[in-house]
N, C-alpha and C positions, 0 to 999 in steps of 0.2 A: 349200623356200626361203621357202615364204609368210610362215611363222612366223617363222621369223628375221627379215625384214623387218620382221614388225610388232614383235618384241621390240626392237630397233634404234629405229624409230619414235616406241615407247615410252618409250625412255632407257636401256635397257640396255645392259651395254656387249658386245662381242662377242668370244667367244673363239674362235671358228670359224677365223679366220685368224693367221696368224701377225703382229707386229707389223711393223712397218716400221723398217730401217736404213736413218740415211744417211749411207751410205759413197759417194765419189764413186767411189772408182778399187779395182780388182784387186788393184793391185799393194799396196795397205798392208794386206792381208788375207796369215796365214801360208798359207789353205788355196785363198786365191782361186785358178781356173783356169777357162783360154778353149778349149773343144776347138773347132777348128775343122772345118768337112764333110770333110778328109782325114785326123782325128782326130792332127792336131800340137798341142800342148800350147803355151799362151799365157801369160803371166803380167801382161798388159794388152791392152785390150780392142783398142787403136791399131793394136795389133801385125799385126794379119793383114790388114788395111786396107792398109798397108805394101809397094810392092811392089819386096822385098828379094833382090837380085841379077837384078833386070829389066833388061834394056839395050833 
């Protein structure tokens, strides 16, 4: 990782990572999806936050 630093440092640009989206939400994405730890399928991040038929 030294190297890359100093190439970076240097002016180079870096293809190591992937670029950055910004996309705010899930839901305007066709593939977006939120597995939650009981592996239920989400299609916004809000959603499991949510406490849906809680009394």
């Amino acid at each position: 990782m030294q190297w890359h630093a100093e190439l970076l440092l240097a002016g180079f640009p870096s293809r190591l990572l992937p670029g950055r989206k910004r996309i705010v939400c899930l839901a305007v994405q066709k593939e977006g999806v939120l597995v939650d730890a009981n592996g239920t399928l989400f299609n916004c991040t809000e959603a499991p936050r949510l406490a849906w038929g809680a009394s």
